[in-house]
PyMOL Python script that loads the backbone (N, CA, C, O; Angstrom):
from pymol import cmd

cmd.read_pdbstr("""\
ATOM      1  N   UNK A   1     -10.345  -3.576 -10.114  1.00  0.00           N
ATOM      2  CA  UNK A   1      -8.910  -3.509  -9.931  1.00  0.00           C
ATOM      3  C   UNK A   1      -8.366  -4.936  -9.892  1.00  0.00           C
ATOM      4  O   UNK A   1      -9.032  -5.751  -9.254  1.00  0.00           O
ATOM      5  N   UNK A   2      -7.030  -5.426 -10.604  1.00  0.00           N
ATOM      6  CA  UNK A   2      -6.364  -6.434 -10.908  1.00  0.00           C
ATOM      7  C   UNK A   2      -6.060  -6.492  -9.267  1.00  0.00           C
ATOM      8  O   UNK A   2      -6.498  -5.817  -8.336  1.00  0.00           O
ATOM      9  N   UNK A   3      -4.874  -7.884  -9.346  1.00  0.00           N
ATOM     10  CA  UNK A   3      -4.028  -8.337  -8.204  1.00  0.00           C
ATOM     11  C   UNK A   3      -2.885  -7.630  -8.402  1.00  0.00           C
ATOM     12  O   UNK A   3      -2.259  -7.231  -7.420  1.00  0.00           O
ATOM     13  N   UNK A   4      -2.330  -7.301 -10.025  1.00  0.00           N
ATOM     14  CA  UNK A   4      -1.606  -7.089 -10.565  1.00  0.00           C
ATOM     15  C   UNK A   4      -1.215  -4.915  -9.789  1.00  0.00           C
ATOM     16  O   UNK A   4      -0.244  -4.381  -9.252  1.00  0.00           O
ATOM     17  N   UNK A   5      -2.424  -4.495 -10.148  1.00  0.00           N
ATOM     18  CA  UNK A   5      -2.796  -3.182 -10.230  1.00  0.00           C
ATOM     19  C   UNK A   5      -2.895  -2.869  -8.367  1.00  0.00           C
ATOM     20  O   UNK A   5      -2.485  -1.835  -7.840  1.00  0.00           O
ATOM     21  N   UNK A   6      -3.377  -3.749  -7.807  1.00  0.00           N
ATOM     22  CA  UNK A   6      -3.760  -4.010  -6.251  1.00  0.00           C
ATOM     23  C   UNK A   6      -1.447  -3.633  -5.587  1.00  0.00           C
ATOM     24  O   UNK A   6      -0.866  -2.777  -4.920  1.00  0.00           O
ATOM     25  N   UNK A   7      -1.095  -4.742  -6.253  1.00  0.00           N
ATOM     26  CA  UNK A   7      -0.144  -4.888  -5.563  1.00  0.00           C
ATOM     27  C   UNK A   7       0.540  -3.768  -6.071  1.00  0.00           C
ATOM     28  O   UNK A   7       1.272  -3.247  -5.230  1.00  0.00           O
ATOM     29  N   UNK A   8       0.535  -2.963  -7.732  1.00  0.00           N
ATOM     30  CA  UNK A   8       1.407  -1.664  -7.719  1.00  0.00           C
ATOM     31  C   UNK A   8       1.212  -0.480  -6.645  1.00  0.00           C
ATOM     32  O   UNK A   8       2.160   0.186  -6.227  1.00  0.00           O
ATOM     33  N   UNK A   9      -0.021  -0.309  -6.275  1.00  0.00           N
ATOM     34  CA  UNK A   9      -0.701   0.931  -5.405  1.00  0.00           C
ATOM     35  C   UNK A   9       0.349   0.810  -3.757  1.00  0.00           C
ATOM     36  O   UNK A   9       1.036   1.617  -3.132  1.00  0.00           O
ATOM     37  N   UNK A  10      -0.110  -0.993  -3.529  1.00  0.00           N
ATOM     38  CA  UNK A  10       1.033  -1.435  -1.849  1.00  0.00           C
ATOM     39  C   UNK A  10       2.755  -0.749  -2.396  1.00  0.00           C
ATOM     40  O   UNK A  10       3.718  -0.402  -1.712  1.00  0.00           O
ATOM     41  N   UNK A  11       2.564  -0.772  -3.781  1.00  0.00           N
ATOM     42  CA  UNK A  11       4.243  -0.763  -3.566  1.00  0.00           C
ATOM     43  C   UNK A  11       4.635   0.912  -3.363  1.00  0.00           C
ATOM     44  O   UNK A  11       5.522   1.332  -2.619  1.00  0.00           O
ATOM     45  N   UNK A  12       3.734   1.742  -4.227  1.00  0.00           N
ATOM     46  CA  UNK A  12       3.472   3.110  -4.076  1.00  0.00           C
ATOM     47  C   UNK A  12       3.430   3.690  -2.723  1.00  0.00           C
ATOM     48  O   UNK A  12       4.212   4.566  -2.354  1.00  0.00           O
ATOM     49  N   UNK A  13       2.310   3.080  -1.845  1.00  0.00           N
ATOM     50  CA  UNK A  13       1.904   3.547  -0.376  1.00  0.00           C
ATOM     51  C   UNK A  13       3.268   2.952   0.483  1.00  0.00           C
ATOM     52  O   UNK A  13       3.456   3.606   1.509  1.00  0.00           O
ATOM     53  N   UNK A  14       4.451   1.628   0.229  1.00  0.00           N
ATOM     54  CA  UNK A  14       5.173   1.689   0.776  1.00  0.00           C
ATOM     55  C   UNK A  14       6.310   3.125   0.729  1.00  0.00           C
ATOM     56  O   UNK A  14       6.688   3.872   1.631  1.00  0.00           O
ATOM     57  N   UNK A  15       6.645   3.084  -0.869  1.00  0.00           N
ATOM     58  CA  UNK A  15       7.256   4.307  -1.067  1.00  0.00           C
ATOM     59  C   UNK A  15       7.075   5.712  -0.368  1.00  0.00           C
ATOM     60  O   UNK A  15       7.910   6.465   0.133  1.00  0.00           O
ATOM     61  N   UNK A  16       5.660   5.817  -0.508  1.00  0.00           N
ATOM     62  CA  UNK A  16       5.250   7.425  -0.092  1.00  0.00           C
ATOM     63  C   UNK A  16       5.855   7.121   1.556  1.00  0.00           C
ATOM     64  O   UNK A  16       6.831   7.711   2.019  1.00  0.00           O
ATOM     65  N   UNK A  17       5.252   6.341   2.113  1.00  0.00           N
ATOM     66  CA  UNK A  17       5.131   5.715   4.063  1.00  0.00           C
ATOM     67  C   UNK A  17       7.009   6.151   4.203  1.00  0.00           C
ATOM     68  O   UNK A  17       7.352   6.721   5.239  1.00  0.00           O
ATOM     69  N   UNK A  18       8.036   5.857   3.181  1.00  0.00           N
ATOM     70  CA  UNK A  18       9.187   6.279   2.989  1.00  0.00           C
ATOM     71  C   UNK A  18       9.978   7.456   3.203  1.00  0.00           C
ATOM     72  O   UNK A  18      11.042   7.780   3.730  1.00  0.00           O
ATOM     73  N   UNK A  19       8.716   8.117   2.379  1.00  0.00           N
ATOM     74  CA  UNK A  19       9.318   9.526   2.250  1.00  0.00           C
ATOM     75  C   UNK A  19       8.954  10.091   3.668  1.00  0.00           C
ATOM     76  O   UNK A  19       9.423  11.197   3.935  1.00  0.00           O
ATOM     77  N   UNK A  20       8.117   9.418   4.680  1.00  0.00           N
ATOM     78  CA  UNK A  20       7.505  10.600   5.543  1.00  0.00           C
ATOM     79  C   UNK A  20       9.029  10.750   6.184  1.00  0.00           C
ATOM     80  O   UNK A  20      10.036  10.134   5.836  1.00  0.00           O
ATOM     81  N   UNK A  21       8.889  11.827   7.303  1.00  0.00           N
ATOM     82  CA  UNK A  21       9.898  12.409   7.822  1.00  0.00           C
ATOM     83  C   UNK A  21      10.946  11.585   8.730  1.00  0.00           C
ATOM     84  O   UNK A  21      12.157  11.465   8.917  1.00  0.00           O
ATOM     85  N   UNK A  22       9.334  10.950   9.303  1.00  0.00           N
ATOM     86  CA  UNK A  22      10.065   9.545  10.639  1.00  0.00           C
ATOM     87  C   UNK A  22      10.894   8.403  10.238  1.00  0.00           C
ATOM     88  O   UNK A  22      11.377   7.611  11.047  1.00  0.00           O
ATOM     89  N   UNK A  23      11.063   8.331   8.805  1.00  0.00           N
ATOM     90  CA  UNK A  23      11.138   7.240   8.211  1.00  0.00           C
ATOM     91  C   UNK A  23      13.017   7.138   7.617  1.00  0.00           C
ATOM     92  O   UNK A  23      13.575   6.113   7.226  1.00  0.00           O
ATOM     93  N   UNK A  24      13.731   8.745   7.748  1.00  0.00           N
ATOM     94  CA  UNK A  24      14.774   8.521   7.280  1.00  0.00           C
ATOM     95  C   UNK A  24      15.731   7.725   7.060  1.00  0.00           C
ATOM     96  O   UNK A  24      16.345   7.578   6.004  1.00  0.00           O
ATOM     97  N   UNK A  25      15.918   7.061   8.299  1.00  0.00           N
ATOM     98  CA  UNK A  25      17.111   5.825   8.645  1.00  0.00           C
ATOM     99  C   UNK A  25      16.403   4.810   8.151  1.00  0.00           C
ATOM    100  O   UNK A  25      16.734   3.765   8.711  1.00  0.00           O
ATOM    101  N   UNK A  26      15.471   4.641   7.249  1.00  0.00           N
ATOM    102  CA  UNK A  26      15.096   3.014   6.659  1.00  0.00           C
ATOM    103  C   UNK A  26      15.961   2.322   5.209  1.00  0.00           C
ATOM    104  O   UNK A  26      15.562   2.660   4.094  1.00  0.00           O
ATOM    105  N   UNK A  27      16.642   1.765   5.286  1.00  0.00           N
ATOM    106  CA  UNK A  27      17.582   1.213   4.148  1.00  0.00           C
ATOM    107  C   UNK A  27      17.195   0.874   3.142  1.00  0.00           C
ATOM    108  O   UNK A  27      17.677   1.263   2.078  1.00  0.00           O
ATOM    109  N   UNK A  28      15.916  -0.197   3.280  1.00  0.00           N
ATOM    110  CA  UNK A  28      15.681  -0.906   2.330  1.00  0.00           C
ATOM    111  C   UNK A  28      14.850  -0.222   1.845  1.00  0.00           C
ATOM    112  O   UNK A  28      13.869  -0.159   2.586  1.00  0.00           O
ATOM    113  N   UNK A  29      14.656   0.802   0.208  1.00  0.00           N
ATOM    114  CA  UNK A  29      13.885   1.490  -0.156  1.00  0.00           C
ATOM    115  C   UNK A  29      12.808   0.911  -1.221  1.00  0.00           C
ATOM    116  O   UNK A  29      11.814   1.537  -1.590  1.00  0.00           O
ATOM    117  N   UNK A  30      13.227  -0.589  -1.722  1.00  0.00           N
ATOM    118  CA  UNK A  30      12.381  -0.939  -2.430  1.00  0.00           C
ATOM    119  C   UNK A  30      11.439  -2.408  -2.204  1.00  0.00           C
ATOM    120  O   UNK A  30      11.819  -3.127  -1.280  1.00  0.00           O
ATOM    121  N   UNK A  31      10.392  -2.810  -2.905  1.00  0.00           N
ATOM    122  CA  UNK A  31       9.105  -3.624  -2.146  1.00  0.00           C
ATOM    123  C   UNK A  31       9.330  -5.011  -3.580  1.00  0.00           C
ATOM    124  O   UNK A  31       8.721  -5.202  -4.632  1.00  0.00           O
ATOM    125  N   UNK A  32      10.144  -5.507  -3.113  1.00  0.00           N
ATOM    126  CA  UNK A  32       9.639  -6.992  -3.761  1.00  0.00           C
ATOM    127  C   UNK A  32       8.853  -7.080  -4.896  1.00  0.00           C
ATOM    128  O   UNK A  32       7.974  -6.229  -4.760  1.00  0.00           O
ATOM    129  N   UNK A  33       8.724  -7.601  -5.831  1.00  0.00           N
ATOM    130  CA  UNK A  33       6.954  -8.314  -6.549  1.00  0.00           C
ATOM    131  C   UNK A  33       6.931  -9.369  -5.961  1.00  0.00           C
ATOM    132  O   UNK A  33       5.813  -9.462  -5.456  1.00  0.00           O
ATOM    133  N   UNK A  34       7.580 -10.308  -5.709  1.00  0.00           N
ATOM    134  CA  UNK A  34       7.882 -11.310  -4.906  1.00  0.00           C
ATOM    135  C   UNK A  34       6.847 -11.136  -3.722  1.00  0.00           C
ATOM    136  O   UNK A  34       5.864 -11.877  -3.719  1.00  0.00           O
ATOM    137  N   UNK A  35       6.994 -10.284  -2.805  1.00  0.00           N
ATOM    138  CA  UNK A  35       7.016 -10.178  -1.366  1.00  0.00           C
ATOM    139  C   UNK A  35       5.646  -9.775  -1.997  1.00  0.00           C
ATOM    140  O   UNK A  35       5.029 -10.839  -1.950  1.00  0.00           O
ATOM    141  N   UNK A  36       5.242  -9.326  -2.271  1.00  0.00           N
ATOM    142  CA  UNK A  36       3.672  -8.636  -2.600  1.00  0.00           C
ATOM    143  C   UNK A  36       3.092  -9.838  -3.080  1.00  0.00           C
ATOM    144  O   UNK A  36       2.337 -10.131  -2.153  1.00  0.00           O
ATOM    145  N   UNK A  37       2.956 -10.810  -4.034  1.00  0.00           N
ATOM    146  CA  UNK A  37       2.343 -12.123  -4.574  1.00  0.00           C
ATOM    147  C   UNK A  37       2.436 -13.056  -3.220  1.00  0.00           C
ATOM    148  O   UNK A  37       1.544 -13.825  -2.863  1.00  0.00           O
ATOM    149  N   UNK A  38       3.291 -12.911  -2.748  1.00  0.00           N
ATOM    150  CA  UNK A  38       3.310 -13.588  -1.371  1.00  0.00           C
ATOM    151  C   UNK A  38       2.645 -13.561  -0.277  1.00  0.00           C
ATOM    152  O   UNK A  38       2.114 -14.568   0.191  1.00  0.00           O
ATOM    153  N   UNK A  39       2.581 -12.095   0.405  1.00  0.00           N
ATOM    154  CA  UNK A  39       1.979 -11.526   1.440  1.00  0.00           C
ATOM    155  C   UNK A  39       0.690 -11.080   1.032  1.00  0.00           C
ATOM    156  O   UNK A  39      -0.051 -11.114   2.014  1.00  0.00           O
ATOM    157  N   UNK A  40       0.000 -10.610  -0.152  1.00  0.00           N
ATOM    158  CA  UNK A  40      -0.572  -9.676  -0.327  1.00  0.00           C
ATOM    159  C   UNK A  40      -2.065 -10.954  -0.507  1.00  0.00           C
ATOM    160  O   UNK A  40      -1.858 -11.987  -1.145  1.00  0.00           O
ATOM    161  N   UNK A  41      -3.256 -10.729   0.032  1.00  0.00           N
ATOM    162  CA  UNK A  41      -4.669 -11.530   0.361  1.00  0.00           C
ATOM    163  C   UNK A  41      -5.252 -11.672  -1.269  1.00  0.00           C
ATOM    164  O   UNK A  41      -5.170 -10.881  -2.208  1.00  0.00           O
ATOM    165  N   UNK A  42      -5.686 -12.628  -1.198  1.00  0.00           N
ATOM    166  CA  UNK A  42      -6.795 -12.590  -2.568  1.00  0.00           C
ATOM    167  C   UNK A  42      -8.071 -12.054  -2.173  1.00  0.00           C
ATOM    168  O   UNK A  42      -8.323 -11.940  -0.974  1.00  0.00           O
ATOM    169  N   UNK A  43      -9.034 -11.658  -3.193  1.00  0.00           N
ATOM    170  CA  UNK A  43     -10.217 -10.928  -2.575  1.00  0.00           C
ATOM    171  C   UNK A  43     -11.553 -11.910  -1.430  1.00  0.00           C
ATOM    172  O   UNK A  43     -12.424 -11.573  -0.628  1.00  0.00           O
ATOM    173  N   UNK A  44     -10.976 -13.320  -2.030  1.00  0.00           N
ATOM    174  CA  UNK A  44     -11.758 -13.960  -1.190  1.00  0.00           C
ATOM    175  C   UNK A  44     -11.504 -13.878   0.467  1.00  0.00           C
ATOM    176  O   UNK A  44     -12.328 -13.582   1.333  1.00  0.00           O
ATOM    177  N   UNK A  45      -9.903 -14.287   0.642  1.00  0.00           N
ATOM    178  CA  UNK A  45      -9.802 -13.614   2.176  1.00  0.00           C
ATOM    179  C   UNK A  45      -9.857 -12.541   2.842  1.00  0.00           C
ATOM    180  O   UNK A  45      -9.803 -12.274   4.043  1.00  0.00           O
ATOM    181  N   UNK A  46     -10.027 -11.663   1.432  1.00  0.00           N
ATOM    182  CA  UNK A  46     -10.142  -9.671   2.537  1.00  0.00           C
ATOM    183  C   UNK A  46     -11.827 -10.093   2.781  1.00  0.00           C
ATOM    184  O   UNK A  46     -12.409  -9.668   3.778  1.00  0.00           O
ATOM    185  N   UNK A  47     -12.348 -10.739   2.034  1.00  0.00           N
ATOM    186  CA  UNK A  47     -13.980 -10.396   2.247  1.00  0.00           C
ATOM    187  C   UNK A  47     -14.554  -9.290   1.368  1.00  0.00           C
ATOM    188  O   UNK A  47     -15.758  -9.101   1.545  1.00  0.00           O
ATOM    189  N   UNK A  48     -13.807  -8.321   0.228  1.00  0.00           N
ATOM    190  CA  UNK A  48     -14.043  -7.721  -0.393  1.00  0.00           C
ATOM    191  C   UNK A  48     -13.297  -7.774  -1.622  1.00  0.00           C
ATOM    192  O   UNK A  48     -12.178  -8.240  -1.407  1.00  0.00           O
ATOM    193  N   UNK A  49     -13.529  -7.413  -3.073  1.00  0.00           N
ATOM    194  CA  UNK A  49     -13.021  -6.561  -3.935  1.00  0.00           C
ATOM    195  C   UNK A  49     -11.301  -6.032  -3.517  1.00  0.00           C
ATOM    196  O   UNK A  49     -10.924  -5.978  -2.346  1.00  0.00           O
ATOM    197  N   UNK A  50     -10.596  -5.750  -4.451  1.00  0.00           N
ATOM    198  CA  UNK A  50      -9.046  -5.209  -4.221  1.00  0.00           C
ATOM    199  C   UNK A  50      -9.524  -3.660  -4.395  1.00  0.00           C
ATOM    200  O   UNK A  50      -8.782  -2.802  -3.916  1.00  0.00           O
ATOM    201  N   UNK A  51     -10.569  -3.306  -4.968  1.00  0.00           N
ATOM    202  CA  UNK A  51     -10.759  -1.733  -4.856  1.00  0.00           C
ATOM    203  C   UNK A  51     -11.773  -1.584  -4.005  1.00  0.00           C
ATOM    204  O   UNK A  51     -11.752  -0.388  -3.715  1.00  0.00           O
ATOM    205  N   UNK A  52     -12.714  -2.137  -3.394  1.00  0.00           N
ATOM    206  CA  UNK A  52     -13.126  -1.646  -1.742  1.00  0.00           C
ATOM    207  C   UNK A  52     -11.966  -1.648  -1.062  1.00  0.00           C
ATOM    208  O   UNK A  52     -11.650  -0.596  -0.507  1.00  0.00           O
ATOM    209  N   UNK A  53     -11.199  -2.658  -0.966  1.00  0.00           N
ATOM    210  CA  UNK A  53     -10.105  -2.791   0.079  1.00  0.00           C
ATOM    211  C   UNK A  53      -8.924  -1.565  -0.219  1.00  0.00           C
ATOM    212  O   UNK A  53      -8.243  -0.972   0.618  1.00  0.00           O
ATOM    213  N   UNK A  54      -8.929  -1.464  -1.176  1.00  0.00           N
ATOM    214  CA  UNK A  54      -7.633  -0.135  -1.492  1.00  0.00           C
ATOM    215  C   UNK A  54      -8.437   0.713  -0.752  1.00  0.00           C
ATOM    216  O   UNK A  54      -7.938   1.161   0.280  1.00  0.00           O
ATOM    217  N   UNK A  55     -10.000   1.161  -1.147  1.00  0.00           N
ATOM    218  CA  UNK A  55     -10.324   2.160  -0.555  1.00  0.00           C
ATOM    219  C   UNK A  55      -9.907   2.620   0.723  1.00  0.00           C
ATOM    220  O   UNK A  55      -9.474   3.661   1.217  1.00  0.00           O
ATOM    221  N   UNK A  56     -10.213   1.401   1.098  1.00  0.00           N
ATOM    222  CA  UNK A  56     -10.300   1.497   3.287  1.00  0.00           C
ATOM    223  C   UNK A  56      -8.929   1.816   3.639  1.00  0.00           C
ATOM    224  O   UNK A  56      -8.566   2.626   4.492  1.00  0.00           O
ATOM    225  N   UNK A  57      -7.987   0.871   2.661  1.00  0.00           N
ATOM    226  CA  UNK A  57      -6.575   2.013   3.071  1.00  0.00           C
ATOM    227  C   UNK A  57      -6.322   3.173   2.776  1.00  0.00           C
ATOM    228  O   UNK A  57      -5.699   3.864   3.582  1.00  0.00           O
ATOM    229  N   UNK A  58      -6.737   3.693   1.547  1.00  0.00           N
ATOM    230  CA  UNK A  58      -6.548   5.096   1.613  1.00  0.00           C
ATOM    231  C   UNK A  58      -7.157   5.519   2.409  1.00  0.00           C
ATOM    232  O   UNK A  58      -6.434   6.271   3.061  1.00  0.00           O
ATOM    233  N   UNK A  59      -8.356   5.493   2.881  1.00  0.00           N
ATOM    234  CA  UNK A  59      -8.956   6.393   4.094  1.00  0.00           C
ATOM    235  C   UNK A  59      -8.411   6.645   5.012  1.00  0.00           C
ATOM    236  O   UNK A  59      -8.207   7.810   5.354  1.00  0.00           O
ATOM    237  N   UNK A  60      -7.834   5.128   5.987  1.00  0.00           N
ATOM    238  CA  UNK A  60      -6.440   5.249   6.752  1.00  0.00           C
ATOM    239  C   UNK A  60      -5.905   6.224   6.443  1.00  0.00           C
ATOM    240  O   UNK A  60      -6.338   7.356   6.656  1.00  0.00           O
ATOM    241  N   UNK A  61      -4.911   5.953   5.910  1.00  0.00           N
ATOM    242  CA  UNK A  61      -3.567   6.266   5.265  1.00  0.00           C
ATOM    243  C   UNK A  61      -3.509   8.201   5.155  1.00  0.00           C
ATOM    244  O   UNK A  61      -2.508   8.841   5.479  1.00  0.00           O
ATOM    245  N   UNK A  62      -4.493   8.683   4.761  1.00  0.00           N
ATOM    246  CA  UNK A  62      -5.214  10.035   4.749  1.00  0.00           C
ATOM    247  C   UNK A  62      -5.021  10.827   5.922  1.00  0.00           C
ATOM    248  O   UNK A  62      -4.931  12.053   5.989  1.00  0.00           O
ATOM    249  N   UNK A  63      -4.946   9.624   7.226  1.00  0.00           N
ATOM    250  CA  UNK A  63      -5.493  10.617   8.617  1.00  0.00           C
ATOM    251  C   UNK A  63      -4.002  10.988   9.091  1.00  0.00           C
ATOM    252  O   UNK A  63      -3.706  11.606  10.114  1.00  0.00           O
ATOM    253  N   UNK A  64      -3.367  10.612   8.381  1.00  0.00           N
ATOM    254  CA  UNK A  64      -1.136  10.484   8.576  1.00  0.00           C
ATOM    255  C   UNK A  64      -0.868  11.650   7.981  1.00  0.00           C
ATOM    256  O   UNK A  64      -0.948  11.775   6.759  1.00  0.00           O
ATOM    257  N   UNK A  65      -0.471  12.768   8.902  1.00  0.00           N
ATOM    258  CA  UNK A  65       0.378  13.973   8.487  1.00  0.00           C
ATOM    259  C   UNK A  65       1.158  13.812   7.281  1.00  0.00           C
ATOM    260  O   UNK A  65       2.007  12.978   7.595  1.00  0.00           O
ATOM    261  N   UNK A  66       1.352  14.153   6.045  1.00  0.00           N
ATOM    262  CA  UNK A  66       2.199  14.304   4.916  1.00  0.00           C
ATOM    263  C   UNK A  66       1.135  13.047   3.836  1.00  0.00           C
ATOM    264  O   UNK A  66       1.763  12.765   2.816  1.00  0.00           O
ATOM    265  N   UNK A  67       0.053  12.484   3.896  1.00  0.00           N
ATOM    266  CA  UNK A  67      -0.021  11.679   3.459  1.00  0.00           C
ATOM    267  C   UNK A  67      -1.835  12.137   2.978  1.00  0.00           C
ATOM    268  O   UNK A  67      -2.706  11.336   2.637  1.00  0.00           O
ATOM    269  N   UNK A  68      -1.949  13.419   3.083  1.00  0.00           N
ATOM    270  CA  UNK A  68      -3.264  13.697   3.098  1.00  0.00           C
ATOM    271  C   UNK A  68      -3.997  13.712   1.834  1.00  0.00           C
ATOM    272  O   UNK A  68      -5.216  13.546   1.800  1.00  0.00           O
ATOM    273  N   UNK A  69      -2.997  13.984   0.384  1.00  0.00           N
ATOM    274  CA  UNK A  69      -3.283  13.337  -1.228  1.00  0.00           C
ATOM    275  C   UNK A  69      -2.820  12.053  -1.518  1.00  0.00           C
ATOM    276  O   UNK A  69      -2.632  11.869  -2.720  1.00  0.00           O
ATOM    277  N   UNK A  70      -2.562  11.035  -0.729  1.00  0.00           N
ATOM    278  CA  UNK A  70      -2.654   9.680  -1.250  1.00  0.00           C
ATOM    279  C   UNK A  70      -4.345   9.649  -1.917  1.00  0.00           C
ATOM    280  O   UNK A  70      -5.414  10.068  -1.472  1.00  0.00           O
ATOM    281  N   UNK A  71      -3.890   8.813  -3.407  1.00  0.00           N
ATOM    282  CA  UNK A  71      -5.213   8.744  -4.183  1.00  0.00           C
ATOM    283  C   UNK A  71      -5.179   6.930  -4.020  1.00  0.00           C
ATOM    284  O   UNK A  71      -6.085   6.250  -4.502  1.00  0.00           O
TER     285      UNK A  71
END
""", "prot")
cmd.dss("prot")
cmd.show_as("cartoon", "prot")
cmd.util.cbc("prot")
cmd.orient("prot")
């Protein structure tokens, strides 16, 4: 997995994290490319790969009511 491909998935999992129920009153509905090239780790500082590391968030991300088919 790219940096490129890494940072579309963050922008996805922000979106979905959006839709959940708790989330109505949030304004700002969309995620930077900016803010992602910025914030987002290269694989040397996660200590892994961008697709081990996606993994471990989806696993998270899974145990969240409404969020149980994040791929």
């Amino acid at each position: 997995m790219t940096r490129k491909h890494y940072i579309k998935k963050w922008r996805y999992l922000r979106w979905r994290l959006l839709q959940l129920p708790c989330n109505k009153g949030e304004k700002r509905k969309d995620w930077y490319w900016s803010v992602g090239q910025k914030n987002i780790p290269t694989p040397s500082e996660l200590g892994c790969s961008y697709g081990e590391m996606w993994a471990k968030v989806v696993k998270a991300m899974r145990t969240i009511e409404g969020l149980e088919d994040i791929e």
